[in-house]
C-alpha positions in Angstrom: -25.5 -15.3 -20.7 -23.1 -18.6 -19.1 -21.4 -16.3 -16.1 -18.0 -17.1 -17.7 -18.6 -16.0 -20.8 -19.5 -12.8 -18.8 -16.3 -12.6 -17.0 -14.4 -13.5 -20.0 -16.1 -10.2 -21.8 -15.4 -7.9 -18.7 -11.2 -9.2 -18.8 -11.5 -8.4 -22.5 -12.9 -4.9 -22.0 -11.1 -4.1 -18.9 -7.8 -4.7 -21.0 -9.1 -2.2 -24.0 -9.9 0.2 -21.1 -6.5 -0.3 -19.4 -5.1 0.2 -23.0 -6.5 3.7 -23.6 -5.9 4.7 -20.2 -2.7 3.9 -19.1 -0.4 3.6 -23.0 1.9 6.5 -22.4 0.3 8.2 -19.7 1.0 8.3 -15.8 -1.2 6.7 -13.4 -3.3 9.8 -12.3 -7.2 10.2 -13.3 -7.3 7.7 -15.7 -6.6 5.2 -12.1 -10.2 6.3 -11.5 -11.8 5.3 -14.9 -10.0 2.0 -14.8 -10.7 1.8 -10.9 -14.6 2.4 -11.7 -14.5 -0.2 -14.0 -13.1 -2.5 -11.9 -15.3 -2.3 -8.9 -18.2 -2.2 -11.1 -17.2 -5.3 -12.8 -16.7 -7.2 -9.0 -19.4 -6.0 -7.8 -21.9 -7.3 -10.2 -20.2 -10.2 -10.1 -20.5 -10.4 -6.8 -23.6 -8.7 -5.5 -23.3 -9.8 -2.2 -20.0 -8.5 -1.3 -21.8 -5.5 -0.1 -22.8 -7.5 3.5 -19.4 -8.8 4.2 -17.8 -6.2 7.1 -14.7 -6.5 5.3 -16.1 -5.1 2.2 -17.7 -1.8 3.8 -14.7 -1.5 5.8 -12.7 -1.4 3.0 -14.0 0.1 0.7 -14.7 3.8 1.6 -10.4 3.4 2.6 -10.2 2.6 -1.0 -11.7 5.3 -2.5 -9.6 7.6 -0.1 -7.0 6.4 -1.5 -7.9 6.6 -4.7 -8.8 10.6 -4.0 -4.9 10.7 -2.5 -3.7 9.7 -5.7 -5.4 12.4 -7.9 -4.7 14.9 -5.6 -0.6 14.2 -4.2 0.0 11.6 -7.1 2.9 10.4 -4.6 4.8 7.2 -5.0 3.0 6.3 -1.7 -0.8 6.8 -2.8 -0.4 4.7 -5.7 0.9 1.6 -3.6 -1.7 2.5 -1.5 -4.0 2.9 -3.9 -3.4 -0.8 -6.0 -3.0 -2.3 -2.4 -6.3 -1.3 -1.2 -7.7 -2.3 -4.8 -6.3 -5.8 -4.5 -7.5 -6.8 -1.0 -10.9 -5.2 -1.6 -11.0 -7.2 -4.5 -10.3 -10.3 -2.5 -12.8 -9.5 0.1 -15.4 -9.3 -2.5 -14.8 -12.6 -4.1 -13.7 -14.2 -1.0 -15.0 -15.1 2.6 -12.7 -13.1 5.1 -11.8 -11.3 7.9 -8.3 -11.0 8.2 -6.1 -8.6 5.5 -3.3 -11.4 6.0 -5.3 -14.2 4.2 -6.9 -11.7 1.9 -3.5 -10.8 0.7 -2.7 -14.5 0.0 -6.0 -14.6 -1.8 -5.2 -11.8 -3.9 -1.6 -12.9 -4.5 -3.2 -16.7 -5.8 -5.6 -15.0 -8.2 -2.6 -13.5 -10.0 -0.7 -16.3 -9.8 -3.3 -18.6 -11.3 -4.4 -15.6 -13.5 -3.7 -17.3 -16.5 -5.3 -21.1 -15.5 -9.1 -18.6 -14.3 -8.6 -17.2 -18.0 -8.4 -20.4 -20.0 -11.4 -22.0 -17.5 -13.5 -18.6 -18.4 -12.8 -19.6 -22.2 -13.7 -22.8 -21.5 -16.7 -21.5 -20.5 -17.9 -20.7 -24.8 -17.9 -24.2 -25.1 -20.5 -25.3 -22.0 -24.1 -25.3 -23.0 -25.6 -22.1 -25.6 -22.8 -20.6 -27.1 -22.4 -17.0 -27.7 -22.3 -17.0 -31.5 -25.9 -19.5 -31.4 -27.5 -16.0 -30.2 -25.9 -13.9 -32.3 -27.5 -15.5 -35.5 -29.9 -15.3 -34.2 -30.0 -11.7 -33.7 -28.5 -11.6 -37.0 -31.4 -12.9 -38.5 -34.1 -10.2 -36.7 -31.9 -7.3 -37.5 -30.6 -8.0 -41.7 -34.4 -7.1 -42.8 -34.6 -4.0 -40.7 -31.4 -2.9 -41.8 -32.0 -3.5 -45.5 -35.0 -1.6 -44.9 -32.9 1.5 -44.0 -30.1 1.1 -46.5 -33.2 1.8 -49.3 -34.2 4.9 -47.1 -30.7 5.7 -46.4 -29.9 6.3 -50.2 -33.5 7.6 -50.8 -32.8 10.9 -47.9 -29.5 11.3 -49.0 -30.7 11.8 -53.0 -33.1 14.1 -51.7 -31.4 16.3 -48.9 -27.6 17.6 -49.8 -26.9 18.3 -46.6 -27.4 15.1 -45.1 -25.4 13.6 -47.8 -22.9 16.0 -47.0 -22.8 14.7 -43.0 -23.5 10.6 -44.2 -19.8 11.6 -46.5 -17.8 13.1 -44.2 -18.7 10.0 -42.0 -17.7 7.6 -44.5 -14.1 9.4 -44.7 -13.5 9.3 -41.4 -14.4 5.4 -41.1 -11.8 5.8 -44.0 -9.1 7.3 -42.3 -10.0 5.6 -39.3 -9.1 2.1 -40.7 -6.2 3.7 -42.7 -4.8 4.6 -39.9 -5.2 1.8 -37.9 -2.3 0.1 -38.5 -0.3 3.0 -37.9 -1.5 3.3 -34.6 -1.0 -0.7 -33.8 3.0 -1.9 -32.7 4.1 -4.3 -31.1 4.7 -2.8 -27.7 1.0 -1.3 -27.4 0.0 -5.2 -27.7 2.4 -6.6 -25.3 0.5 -3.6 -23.6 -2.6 -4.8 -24.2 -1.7 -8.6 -23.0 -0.6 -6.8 -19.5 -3.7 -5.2 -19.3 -5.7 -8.9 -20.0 -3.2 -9.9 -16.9 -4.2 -7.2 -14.6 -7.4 -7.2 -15.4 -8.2 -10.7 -15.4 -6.1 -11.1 -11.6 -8.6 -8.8 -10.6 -11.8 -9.8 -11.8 -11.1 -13.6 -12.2 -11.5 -15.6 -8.5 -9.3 -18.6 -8.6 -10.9 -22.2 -7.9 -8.9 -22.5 -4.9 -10.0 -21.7 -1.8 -7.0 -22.4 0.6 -6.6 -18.9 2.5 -10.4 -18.2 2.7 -10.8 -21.7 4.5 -8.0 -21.2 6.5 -9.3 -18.0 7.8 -12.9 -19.6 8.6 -11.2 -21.9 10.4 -9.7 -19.3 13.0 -10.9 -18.1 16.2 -10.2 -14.6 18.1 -10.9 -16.5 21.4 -8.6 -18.8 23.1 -9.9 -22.4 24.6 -8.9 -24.6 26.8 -7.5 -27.9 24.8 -6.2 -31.4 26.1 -3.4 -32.2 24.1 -2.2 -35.1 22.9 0.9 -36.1 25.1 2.7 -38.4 22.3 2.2 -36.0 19.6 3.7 -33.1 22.4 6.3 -35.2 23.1 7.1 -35.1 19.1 7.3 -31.6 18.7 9.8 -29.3 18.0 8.3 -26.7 20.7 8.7 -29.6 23.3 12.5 -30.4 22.6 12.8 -26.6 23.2 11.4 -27.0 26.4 13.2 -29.6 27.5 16.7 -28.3 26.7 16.0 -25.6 28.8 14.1 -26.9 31.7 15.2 -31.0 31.5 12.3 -32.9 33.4 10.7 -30.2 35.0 8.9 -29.5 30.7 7.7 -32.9 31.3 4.7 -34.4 33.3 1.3 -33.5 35.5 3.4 -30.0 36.9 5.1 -28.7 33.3 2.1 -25.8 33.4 3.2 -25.0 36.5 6.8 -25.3 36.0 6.7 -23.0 32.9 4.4 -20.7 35.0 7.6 -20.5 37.5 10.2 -20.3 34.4 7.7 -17.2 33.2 7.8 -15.5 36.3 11.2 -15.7 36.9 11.9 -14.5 33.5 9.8 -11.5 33.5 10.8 -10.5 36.9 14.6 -10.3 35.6 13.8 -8.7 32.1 11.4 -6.1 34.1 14.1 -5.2 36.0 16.8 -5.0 33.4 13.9 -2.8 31.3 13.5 -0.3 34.2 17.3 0.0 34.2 17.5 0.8 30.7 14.4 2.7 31.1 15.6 5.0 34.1 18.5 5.9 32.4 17.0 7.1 29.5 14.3 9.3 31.1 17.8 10.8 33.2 19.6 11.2 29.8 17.0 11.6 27.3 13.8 12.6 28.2 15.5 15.2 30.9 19.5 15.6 30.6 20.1 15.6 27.0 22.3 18.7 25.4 23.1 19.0 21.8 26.4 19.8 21.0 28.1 20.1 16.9 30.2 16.7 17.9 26.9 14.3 18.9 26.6 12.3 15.9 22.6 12.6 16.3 22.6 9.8 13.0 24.0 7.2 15.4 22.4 8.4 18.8 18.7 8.0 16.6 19.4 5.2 13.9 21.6 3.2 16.0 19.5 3.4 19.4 16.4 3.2 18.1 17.0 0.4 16.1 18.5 -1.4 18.8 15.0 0.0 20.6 12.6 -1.1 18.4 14.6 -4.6 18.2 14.0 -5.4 21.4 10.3 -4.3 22.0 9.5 -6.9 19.3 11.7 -9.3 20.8 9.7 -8.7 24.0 6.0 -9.3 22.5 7.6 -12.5 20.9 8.7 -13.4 24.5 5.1 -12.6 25.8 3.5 -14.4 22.7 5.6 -17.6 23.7 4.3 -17.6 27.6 1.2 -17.0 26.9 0.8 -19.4 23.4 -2.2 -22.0 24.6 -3.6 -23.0 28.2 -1.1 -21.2 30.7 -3.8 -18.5 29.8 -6.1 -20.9 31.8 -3.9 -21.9 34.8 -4.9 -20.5 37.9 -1.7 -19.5 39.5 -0.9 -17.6 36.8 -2.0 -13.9 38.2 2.3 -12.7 38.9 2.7 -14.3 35.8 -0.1 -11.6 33.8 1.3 -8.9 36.2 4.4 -9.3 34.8 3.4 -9.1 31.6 1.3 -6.0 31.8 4.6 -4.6 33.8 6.7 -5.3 31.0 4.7 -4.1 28.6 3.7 -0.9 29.9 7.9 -0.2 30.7 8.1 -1.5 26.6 5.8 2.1 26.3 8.1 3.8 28.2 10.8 2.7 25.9 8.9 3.9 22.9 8.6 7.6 24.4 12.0 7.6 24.8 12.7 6.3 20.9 10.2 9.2 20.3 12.3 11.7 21.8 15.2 10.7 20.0 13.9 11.2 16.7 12.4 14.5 17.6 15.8 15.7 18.7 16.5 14.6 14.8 13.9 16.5 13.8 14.5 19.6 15.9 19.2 19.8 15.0 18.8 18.3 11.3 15.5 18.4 9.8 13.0 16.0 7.9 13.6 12.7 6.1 12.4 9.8 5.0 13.8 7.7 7.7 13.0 9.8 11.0 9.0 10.0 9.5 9.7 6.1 9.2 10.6 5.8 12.8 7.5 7.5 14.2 5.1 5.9 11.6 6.9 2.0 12.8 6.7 3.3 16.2 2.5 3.8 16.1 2.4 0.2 15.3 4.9 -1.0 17.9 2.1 0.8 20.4 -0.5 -0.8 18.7 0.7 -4.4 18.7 1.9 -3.9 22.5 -2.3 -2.5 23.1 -2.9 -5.9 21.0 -0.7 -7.9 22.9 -2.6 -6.3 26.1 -5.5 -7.3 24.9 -5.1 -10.5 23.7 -3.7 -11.6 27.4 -6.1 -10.2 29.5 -9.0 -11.6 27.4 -7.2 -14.5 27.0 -7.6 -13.9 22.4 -5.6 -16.0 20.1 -2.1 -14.7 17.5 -5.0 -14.7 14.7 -6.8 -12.2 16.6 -3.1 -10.2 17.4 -2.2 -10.4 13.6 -5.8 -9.4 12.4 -6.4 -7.0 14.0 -2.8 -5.4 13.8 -3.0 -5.1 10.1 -6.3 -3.6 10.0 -4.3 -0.8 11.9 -1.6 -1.1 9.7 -4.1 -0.6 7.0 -5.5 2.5 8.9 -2.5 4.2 8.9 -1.0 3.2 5.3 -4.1 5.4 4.3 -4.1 8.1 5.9 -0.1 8.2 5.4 -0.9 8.2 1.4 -3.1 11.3 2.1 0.2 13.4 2.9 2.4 14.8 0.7 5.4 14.4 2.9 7.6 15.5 0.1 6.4 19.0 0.1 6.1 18.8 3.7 9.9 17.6 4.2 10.5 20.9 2.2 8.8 23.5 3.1 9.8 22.3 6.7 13.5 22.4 6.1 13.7 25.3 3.8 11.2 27.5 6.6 14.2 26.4 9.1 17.2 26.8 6.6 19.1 29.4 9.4 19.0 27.0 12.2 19.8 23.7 10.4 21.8 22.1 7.8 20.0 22.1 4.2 21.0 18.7 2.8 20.6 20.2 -0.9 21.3 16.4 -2.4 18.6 15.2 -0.5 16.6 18.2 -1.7 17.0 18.2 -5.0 16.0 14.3 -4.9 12.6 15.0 -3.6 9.2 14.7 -6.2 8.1 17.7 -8.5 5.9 19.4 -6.1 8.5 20.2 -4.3 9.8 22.3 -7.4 7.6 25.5 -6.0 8.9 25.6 -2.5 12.5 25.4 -4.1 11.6 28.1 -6.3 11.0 30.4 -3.7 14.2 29.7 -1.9 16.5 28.6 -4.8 19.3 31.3 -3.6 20.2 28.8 -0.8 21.2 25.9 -3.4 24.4 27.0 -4.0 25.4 28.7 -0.7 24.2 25.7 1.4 26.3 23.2 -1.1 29.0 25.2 -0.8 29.3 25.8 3.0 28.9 21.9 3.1 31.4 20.7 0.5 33.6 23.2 0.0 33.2 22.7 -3.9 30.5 23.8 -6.0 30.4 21.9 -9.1 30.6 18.4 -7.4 26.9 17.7 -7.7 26.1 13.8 -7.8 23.7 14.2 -10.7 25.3 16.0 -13.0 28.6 18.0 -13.7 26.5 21.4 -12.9 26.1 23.6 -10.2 22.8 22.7 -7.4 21.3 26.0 -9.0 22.0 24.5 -12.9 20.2 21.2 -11.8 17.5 23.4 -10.4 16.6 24.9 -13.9 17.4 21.5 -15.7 14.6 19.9 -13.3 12.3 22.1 -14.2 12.8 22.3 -17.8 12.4 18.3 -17.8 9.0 18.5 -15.5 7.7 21.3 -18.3 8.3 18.9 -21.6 7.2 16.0 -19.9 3.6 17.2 -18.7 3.9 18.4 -23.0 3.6 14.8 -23.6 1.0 13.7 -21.5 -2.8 14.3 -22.5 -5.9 14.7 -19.8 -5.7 11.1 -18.5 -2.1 11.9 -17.0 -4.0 14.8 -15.2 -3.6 15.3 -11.4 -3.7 18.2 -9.0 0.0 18.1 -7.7 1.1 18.2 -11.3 -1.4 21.1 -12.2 -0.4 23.5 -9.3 3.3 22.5 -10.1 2.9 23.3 -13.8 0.9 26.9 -13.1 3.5 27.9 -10.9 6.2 27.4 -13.0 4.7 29.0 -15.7 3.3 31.8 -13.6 7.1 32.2 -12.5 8.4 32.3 -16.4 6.2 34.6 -17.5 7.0 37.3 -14.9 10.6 36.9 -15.5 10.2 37.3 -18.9 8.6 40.5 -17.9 
């Protein structure tokens, strides 16, 4: 069969499976039929996918995704999971090795979704059709099947039972088709059309090969080059240069000029680091006392912002020095001492943005934004490792970004295998005597959370109260924390009503037992 015609059958069927699957239902197990079919689909496709590093890399970080997703069902594990999906996806039909091209591999599939659809059509048209072969099927299979007919009627004269079965088949092929159109509207086929776009951006590879070409092109490894003086003199990057440094950016001794500027420039930005640094290992890592008027939001947000700011800034700064062949001057060894200086204070400056948050952590409890802070911070240490690395063995900004969102990667999947929801509760609600209970913020979190509040719902409307002086000024709803408590679990019971097995996940089924098991001993 003409391989476009092929891929034209499997975007077909991949939409009738996303169809059945996903109409009305939540993404949960059905994500792993339609998943299966996927990866099948490119795989077959694309046999040798299986050599590429990328591929066996990703792959097994796919499916643990995909395992996150039936069990925690979290907002997180399905963008994991669909992320994962679409760069695997590009690494299969693609040449790559870095996640950043991938991605703009994946993203010009779906934008040219609908131009790799009409060139698979166009594909019935090129050399034996598909209907040529299917009379010609036709005409090895009408004898056969007359054949049967005549037997057909002659077994079901002769045996009442089998008649019995070959009628209640024929009603239901009855019903079937008299119910079709019941079952068809409008919105299941707009449906349907959305499942021909998703399917077809992932199983149809777009002519262009811009990013995968671009990425060949790369190197980890820096080299030596002689530029081109007049096309220097042109640039942007020189003009820069010259503002700052006037004649001295310009002839035989500009490497060693900007070797000079670089020294200079770290020596005064080590120093104003170990200030900053100094004062918060006094202060924060040793001297720091809580008291009720700290406001701990600005003394974290605020600060560590600021923090994190300016350790970006400072690999930016590194990146600049150390951009092309001042890796290769000689004289450059105070310049690379400086750098590893700077960067290990830069540490030093994330242990102490650490600290902050876990003083967060310890006087207010978990949120969203404090787990943010350490997950961002993990990949401030790895870029400033990266950036380590990348001087010392002298590797390009495509090796720093590469292998920076392969970590990033890393941790977006094991992050998806955490329920932090029900970890941010059980957390605050086991510390409710010692901290505040933001019971807003609570009551906001995802249905699993529904259990742990269950065992502690007596603290809803105390906690509310001791913080706003009011009970019934609840931001959802004109009723009481409690009221809201009873109305979000009513509303998580009629909803998994409405969903059949596909919708089926094991945060959802614990959830539902619970509550049930809970009902049925009150009503006792």
């Amino acid at each position: 069969m003409n391989r476009e015609v092929f891929k034209t059958i499997l975007t077909i069927a991949g939409a009738i499976v996303f169809n059945i699957v996903f109409w009305q239902e939540k993404i949960a197990v059905n994500m792993v039929i339609f998943d299966a079919f996927v990866l099948w689909s490119v795989f077959y496709l694309y046999p040798s996918a299986f050599s590429k590093p990328g591929t066996r890399w990703l792959l097994p970080l796919h499916l643990v995704t995909l395992a996150a997703l039936v069990i925690h069902n979290t907002l997180l594990s399905k963008l994991a999971c669909c992320a994962t999906l679409l760069l695997l996806v590009a690494f299969v039909q693609f040449l790559h090795r870095s996640v950043w091209y991938a991605g703009g591999s994946a993203l010009m599939n779906v934008v040219l979704m609908v131009v790799s659809f009409f060139e698979a059509l166009a594909g019935f048209k090129r050399g034996k059709t598909p209907s040529t072969g299917f009379r010609r099927v036709a005409r090895f299979i009408i004898i056969p099947l007359m054949i049967a007919a005549v037997f057909l009627g002659l077994y079901s004269l002769a045996n009442t039972v089998f008649m019995n079965i070959l009628n209640d088949a024929a009603m239901a092929i009855s019903n079937f088709f008299g119910n079709i159109f019941t079952w068809f509207s409008w919105q299941r086929f707009v449906f349907l059309l959305a499942g021909v776009f998703v399917t077809g951006a992932l199983l149809l590879r777009a002519n262009i090969q811009f990013f995968s070409k671009k990425d060949a092109a790369q190197s980890n490894s820096l080299w030596r080059r002689k530029h081109n003086l007049i096309k220097w003199k042109q640039s942007s990057l020189f003009d820069l240069l010259t503002l700052f440094m006037g004649r001295f950016a310009n002839g035989m001794l500009a490497l060693r000029n900007e070797n000079t500027v670089g020294i200079i420039s770290l020596a005064l930005l080590n120093g104003l680091l170990c200030c900053i640094n100094i004062i918060d290992i006094v202060y924060v890592w040793f001297g720091f006392t809580y008291h009720s008027n700290l406001n701990l939001s600005k003394y974290v947000h605020e600060g560590a912002g600021l923090l994190i700011f300016s350790i970006v800034l400072a690999m930016l700064v590194l990146l600049f020095f150390f951009r092309g062949n001042l890796n290769f001057y000689k004289k450059n060894k105070w310049l690379r001492y400086g750098a590893y200086l700077w960067i290990l204070q830069n540490l030093v400056l994330v242990v102490s943005v650490l600290i902050r948050d876990y003083y967060y952590f310890v006087h207010m409890g978990m949120a969203y934004k404090r787990i943010g802070v350490v997950v961002f911070l993990l990949l401030v240490i790895a870029g400033l490792v990266t950036v380590f690395v990348k001087i010392h063995f002298r590797k390009t900004n495509y090796y720093l970004l590469r292998v920076n969102a392969w970590f990033a990667i890393v941790v977006l999947v094991i992050s998806s295998c955490i329920h932090w929801d029900e970890w941010i509760a059980t957390s605050n609600l086991a510390r409710k005597g010692t901290i505040p209970v933001d019971v807003n913020f609570l009551l906001s979190l995802s249905d699993k959370t529904l259990p742990v509040i269950e065992k502690n719902k007596e603290v809803l409307d105390t906690a509310y109260l001791s913080a706003h002086g009011e009970l019934n000024q609840l931001y959802y709803e004109r009723v009481t924390p409690a009221e809201y408590f009873e109305m979000r679990k009513r509303t998580f019971l009629q909803s998994q009503a409405a969903y059949s097995w596909l919708s089926w996940n094991m945060a959802d089924d614990y959830v539902k037992k619970n509550l049930l098991v809970k009902a049925t001993a009150s009503l006792k």
